[in-house]
C-alpha atoms as one frame of an Amber mdcrd trajectory, in Angstrom:
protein
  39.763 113.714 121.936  42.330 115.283 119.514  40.261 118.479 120.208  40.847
 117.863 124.204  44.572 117.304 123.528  45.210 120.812 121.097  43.614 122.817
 123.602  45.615 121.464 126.582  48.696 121.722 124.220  47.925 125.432 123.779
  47.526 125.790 127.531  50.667 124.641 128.248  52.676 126.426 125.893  51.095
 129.212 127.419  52.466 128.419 130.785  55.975 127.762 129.145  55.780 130.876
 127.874  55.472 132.682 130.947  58.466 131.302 132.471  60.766 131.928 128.972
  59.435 135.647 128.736  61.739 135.569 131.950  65.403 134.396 130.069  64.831
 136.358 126.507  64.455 139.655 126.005  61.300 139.252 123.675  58.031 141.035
 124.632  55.376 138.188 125.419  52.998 138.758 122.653  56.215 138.413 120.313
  56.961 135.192 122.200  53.665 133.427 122.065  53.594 133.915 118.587  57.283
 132.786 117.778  55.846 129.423 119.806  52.754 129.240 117.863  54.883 129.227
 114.950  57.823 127.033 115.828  55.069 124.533 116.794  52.954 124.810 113.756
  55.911 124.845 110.826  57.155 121.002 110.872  53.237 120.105 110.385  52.631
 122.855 107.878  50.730 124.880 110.188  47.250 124.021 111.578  43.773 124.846
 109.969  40.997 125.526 113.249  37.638 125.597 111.986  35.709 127.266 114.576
  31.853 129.320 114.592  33.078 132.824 114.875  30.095 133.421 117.041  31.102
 130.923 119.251  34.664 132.101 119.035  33.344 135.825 120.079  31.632 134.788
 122.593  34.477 132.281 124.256  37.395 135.103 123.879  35.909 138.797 123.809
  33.490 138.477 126.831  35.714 137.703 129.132  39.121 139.929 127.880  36.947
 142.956 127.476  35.655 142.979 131.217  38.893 141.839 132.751  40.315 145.058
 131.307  37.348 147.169 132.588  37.816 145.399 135.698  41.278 146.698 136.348
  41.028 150.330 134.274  41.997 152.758 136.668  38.777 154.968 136.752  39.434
 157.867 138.752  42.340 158.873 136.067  39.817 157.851 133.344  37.133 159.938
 134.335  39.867 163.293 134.014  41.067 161.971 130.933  37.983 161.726 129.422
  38.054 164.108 127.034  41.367 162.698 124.773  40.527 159.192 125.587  36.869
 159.987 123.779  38.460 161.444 121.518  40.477 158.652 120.541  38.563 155.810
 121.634  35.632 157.749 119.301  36.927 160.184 117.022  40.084 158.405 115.943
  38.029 155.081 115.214  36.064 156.328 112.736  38.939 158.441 111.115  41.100
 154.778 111.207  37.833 153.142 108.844  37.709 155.769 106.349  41.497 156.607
 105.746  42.711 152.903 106.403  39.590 151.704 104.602  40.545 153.840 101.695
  44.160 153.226 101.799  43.485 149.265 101.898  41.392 149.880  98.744  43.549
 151.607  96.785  46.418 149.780  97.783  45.188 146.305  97.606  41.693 146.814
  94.665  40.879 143.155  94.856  39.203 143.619  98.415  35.929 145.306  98.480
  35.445 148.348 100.083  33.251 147.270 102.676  35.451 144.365 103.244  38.229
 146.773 103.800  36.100 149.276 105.999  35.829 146.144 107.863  39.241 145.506
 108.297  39.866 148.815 109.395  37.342 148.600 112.358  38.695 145.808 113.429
  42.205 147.074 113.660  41.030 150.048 115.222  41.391 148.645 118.569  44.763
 149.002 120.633  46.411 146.946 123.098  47.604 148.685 126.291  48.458 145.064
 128.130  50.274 144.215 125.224  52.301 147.947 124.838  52.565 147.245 129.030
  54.378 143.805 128.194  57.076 145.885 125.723  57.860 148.747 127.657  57.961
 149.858 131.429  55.406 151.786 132.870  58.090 153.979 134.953  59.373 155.244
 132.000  56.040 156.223 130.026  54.234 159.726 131.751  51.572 158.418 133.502
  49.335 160.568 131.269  49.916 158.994 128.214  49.827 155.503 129.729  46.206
 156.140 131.588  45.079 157.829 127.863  46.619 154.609 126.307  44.713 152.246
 128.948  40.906 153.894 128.867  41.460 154.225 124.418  42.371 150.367 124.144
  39.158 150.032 126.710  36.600 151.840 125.040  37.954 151.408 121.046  37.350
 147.978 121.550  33.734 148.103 121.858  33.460 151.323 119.433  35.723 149.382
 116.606  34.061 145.937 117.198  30.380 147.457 117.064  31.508 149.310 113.390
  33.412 145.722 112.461  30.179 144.227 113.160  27.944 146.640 110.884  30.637
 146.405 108.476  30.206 142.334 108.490  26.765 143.023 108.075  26.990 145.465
 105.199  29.012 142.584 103.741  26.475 140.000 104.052  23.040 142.006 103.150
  24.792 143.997 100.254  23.096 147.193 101.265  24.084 149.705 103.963  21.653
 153.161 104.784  23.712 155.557 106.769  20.428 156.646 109.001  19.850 152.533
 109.604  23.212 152.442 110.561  23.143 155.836 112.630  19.964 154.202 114.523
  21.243 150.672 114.899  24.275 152.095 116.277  22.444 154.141 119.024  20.054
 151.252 119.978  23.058 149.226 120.236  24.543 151.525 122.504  22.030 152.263
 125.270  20.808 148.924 125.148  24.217 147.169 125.397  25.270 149.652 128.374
  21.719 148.602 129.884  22.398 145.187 129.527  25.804 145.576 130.955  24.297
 147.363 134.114  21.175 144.228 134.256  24.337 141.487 134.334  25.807 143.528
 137.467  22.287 144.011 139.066  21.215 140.601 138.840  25.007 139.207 140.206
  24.693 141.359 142.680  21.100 140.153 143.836  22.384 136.615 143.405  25.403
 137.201 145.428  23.135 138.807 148.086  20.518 135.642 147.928  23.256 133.233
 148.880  24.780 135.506 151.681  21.213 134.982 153.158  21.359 131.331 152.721
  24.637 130.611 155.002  27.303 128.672 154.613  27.420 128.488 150.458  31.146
 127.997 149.206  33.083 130.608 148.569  33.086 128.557 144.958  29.762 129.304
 144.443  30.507 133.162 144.550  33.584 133.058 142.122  31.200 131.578 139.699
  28.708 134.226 139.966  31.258 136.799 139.261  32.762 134.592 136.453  29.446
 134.378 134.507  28.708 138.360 134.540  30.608 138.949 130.998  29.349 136.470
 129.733  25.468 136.792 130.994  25.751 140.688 129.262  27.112 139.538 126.550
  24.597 136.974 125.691  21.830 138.655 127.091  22.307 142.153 125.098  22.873
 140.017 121.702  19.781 138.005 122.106  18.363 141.731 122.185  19.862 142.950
 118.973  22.543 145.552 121.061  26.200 145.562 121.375  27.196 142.432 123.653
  31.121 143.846 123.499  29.661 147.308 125.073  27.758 145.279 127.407  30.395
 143.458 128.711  32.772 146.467 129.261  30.124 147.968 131.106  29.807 145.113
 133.633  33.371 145.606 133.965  33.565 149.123 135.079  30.599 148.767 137.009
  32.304 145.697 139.185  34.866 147.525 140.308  33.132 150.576 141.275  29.992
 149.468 142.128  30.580 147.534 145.209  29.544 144.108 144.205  32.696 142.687
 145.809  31.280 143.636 149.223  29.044 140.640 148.648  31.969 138.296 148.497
  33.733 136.328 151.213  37.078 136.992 151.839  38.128 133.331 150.322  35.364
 134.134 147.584  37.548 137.690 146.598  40.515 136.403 146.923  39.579 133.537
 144.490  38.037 135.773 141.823  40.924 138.395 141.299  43.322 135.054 141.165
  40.894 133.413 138.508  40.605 136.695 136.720  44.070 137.290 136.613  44.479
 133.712 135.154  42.026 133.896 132.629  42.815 137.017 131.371  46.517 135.424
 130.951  45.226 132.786 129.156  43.273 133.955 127.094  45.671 136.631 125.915
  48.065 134.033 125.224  46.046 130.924 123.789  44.987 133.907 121.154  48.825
 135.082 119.955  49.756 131.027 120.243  46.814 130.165 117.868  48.179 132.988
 115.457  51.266 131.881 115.548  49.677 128.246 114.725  48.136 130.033 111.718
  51.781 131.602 110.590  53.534 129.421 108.777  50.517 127.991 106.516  49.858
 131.936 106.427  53.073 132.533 104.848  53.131 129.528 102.428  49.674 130.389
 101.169  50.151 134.011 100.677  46.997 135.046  99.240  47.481 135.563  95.016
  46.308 139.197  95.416  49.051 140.220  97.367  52.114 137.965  95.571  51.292
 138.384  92.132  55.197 139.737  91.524  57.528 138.656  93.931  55.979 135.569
  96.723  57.764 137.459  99.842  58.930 140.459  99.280  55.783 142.100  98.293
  53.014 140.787 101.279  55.672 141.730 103.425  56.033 145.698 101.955  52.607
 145.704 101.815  52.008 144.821 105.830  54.539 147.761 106.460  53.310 150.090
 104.575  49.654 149.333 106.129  51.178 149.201 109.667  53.044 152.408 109.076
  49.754 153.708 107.607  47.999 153.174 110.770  50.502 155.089 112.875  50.798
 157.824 110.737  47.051 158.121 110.646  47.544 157.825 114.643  50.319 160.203
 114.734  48.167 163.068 112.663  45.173 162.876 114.442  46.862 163.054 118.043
  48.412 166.416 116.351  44.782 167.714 115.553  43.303 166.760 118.844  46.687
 168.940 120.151  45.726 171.937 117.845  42.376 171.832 119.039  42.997 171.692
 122.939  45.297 174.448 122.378  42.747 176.677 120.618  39.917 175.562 123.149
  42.406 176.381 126.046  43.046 180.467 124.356  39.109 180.400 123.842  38.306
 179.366 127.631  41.708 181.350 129.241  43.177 178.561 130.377  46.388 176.331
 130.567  46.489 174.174 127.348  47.525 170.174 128.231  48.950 169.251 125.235
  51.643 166.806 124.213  55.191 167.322 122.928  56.587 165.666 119.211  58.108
 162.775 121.237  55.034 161.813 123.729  52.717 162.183 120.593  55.092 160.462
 118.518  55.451 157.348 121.609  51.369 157.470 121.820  51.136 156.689 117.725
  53.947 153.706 117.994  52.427 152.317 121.060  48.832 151.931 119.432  49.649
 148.623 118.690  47.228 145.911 117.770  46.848 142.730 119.980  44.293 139.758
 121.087  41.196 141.501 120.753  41.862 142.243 116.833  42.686 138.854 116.106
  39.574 137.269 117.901  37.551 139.280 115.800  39.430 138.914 112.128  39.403
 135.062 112.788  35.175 135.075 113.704  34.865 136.457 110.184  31.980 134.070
 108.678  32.985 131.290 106.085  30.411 132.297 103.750  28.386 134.511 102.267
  23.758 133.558 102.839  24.149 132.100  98.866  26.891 129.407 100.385  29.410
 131.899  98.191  33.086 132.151 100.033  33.014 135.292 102.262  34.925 138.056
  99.887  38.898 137.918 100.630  38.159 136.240 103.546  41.724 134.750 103.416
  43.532 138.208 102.238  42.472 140.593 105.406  42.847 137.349 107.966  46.359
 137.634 106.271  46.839 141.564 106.300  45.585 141.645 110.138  47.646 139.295
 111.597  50.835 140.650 109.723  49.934 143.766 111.092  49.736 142.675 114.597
  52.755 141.506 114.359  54.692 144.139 112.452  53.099 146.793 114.748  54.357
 144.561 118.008  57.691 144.244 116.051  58.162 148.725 115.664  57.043 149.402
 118.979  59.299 146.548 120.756  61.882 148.360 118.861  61.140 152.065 119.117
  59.563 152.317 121.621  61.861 152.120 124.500  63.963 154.631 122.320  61.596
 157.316 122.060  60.342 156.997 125.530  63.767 157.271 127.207  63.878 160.051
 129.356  60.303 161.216 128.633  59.932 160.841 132.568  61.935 162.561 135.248
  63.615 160.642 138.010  61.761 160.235 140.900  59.127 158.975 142.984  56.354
 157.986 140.637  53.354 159.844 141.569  51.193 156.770 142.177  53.765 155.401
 144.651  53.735 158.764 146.834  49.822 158.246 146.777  50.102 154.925 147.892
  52.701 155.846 150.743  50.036 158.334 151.747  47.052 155.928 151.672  49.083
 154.096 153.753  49.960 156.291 156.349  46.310 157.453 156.854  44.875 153.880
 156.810  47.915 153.255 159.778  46.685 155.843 161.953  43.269 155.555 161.711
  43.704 151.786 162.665  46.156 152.681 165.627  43.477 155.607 166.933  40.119
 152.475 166.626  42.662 150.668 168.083  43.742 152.482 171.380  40.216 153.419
 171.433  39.134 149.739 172.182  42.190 149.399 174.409  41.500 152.496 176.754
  37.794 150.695 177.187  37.560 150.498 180.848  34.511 147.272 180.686  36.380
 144.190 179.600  34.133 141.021 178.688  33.796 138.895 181.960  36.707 136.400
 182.712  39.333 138.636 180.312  42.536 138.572 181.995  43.703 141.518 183.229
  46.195 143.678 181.052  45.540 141.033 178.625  43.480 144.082 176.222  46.283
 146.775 176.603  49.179 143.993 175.517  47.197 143.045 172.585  46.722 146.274
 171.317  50.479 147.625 172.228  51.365 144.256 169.773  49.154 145.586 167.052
  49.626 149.333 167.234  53.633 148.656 167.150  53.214 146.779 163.655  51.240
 149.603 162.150  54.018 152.503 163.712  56.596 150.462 161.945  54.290 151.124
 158.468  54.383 154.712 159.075  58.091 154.436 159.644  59.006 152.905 156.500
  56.401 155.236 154.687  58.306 158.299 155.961  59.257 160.800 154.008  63.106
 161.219 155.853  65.198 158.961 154.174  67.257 157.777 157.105  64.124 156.669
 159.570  62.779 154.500 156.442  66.622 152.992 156.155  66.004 151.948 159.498
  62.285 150.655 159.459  62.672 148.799 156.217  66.087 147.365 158.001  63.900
 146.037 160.519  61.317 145.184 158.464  63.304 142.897 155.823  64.906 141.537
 159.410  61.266 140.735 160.783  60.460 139.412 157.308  63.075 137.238 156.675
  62.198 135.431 160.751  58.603 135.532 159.976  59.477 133.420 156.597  61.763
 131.104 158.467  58.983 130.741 160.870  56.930 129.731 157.853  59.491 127.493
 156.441  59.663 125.391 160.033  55.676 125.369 160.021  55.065 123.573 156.724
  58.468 121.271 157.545  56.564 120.525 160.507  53.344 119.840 159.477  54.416
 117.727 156.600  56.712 115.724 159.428  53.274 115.117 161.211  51.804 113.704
 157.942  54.291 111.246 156.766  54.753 110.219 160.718  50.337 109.896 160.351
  49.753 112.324 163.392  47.402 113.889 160.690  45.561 112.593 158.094  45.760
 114.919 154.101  42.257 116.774 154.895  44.398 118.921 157.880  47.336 118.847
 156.511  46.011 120.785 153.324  43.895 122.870 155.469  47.309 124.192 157.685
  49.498 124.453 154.441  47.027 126.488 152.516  46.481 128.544 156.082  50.551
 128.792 155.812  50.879 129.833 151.978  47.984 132.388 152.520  49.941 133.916
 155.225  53.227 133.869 153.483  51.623 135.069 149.919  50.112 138.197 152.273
  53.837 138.998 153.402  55.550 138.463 150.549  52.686 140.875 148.544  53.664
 143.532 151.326  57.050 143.503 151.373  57.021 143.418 147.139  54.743 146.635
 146.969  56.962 148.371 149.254
């Protein structure tokens, strides 16, 4: 029961947290972990004892293939050389000059131990550097590079965390073991990944044949995908976190969604965005649980001079190692894109001092860092505590948090005026999209209309009114999507006029149905059925008129 009640407490705070991230100007990782904290300090913070695997496979699953879900893949696909290059090449330089670093600095953690901190910070947060700064005001560049790195480092740093771990626990590491492992765990993780989408997909397809399955049914078939690849490509010995991205770019460009219902889709991008909220924030809330008895029991290693003053330096100076690192290798990849550009005779796409020096602040460290420093085993196979188990646990969450700390502060700084007023590129392609989509519909439309066999018993002119009432609401899109400024004054004018009597419409509706329920014209089965009818509607115009 107590177990019930902290995880219902967590899930609330969450949902308060959404609502305050609305009155103070405090990015929402910052806030969830201020809440964590200010829940956590008058009971001298809260020990959860929790399997690690079980805690992987609850938390990384699921956040790993929401953000595959949603990575914008066309941009990803162009980018791919710097995001490889980052999401690769930068990993492995993080382990060996953080790992080293965290050695020197700190000689009471093992090497390996500090390798395997360093994996598991190398992973970045785009939703969190999203949450701190605006995208209008990052290039889109940068920000698509920032989105397809945290994507792919995640799997690349977990897999090395979890060879690290390994090292850890057998005592003996062969590079060519680890060089093999890591390849099997590769290919077999990405085929596992593709299985999980194959056999959804199948499933999805058996109960289309069966007719009349709830749309329920379907958003539980795409809820279990991460989690079947995860499962299925550990039980193989591969890279469940690899397997699960991979069902997540695969979803979204695969088609499986064709399968669904329109209740069914609706349902699952709604429950994905949820769950992707929540498990973002029950994660920063339970570090911020963790805080204060963090603080008070400030591993002896890192206090043996002053209690405060000296975890604290030592958190910035690791954070501010980490971006430097960052910062230096963004510089090399710039050197060498410039040299492969003279080499091929072409235009160089390289970044200036500010944009590299925004990319290195915004690699900041979120959710999927801290799920994997807290599934860190207990113990070593001898029963033996796990080697400064409680040091790095310490040293990673500081760093989350100092690293959320600079770039809430710097960030906005740096990146002011990095982008020139305007139209934002995506918004003009959007306009377009929807100008094309508008015309093709009115065309199929005036098509059907100019059909000279109606069915029998259709009343006359009854076909040509219909379609004059459709093909005016798509001229009024192409209005307000064109490109002179004064005919989109007027279209949106009439637009925000029709919306405005369309809502009031809506309003009178739900007043009226509700009136028919408490007078017991209907019974609660219809009257739920009408107002969901009427919030579906209303939720479809107010999306519109919002993405205008």
């Amino acid at each position: 029961m107590q177990v019930a009640i902290f995880i219902l407490v967590v899930l609330g705070f969450v949902a308060v947290s959404g609502a305050l991230v609305r009155l103070v100007r405090v990015p929402l990782p910052v806030l969830q972990i201020a809440i964590g904290a200010a829940l956590a300090w008058p009971v001298r913070g809260v020990h959860i004892e929790i399997d690690p695997e079980l805690f992987l496979l609850v938390f990384i699953p699921p956040l790993l293939f929401s953000d595959a879900v949603t990575a914008p893949k066309r941009e990803l696909l162009a980018l791919r050389g710097p995001i490889l290059d980052l999401a690769i090449g930068l990993v492995f330089f993080t382990i060996v000059g953080f790992g080293y670093a965290l050695h020197w600095l700190v000689p009471s953690i093992p090497l390996v131990v500090a390798f395997a901190l360093a994996a598991v910070l190398s992973p970045t947060d785009a939703v969190a550097v999203s949450s701190i700064v605006d995208k209008n005001v990052v290039p889109a560049r940068l920000m698509h590079i920032l989105e397809g790195e945290s994507l792919l480092n995640d799997a690349s740093g977990l897999v090395m965390f979890r060879f690290a771990v390994a090292a850890v626990l057998t005592g003996s590491f062969s590079f060519a073991a680890a060089s093999l492992s890591f390849l099997y765990a590769v290919a077999a993780g990405i085929l596992a990944g593709v299985v999980a989408v194959f056999a959804a997909a199948k499933a999805l397809q058996l109960l289309n044949r069966i007719g009349g399955v709830p749309a329920e049914a379907q958003v539980l078939v795409m809820i279990l995908i991460p989690f079947i690849a995860y499962l299925g490509a550990e039980h193989a010995g591969a890279s469940g976190i690899l397997a699960a991205v991979t069902a997540g770019v695969l979803t979204s460009g695969s088609g499986i969604f064709r399968y669904l219902g329109v209740s069914a889709r609706m349902q699952t991008i709604s429950l994905w965005t949820t769950l992707s909220f929540v498990f973002n924030g029950a994660l920063f809330i339970l570090l911020g649980l963790q805080l204060p008895d963090i603080i008070r029991h400030v591993p002896p290693e890192l206090s043996s001079r002053h209690w405060l003053i000296e975890p604290i330096l030592t958190v910035l100076i690791l954070t501010l190692c980490l971006i430097a690192l960052r910062f230096l290798w963004i510089w090399i990849g710039d050197i060498a894109a410039r040299l492969a550009a003279r080499f091929g005779k072409r235009k160089a796409e390289t970044f200036g001092l500010r944009v590299r020096l925004a990319g290195s602040v915004a690699g900041v460290r979120g959710a999927i860092t801290l799920a994997g420093i807290l599934s860190l085993p207990l113990a070593m196979p001898d029963g033996s505590p796990f080697p400064a188990r409680d040091v790095v646990i310490f040293l990673a969450a500081g760093v989350i948090i100092c690293s959320l700390v600079i770039a809430s502060l710097a960030l906005p700084k740096i990146a002011r005026g990095l982008v020139e007023p305007g139209e934002h590129p995506g918004a003009a392609e959007e306009r377009l999209a929807r100008v094309g989509a508008a015309k093709a519909a009115i065309a199929r439309i005036e098509s059907i209309a100019g059909a000279q066999d109606g069915d029998e018993g259709e009343v006359p002119g009854a076909r040509l009114a219909a379609a004059d009432s459709i093909v005016a609401g798509y001229r009024r899109r192409i209005a307000a999507s064109d490109e002179a400024d004064e005919a989109r004054t007027e279209a949106r004018e009439a637009g925000r006029l029709e919306l405005e009597m369309r809502l009031a419409g809506i309003e009178a509706e739900r007043a009226a149905v509700r009136a028919m329920f408490r007078s017991r014209e209907i019974n609660d089965h219809t009257m739920q059925a009408l107002l969901t009818e009427i919030t579906l509607t209303e939720a479809l115009l107010k999306g519109r008129e919002a993405r205008k």
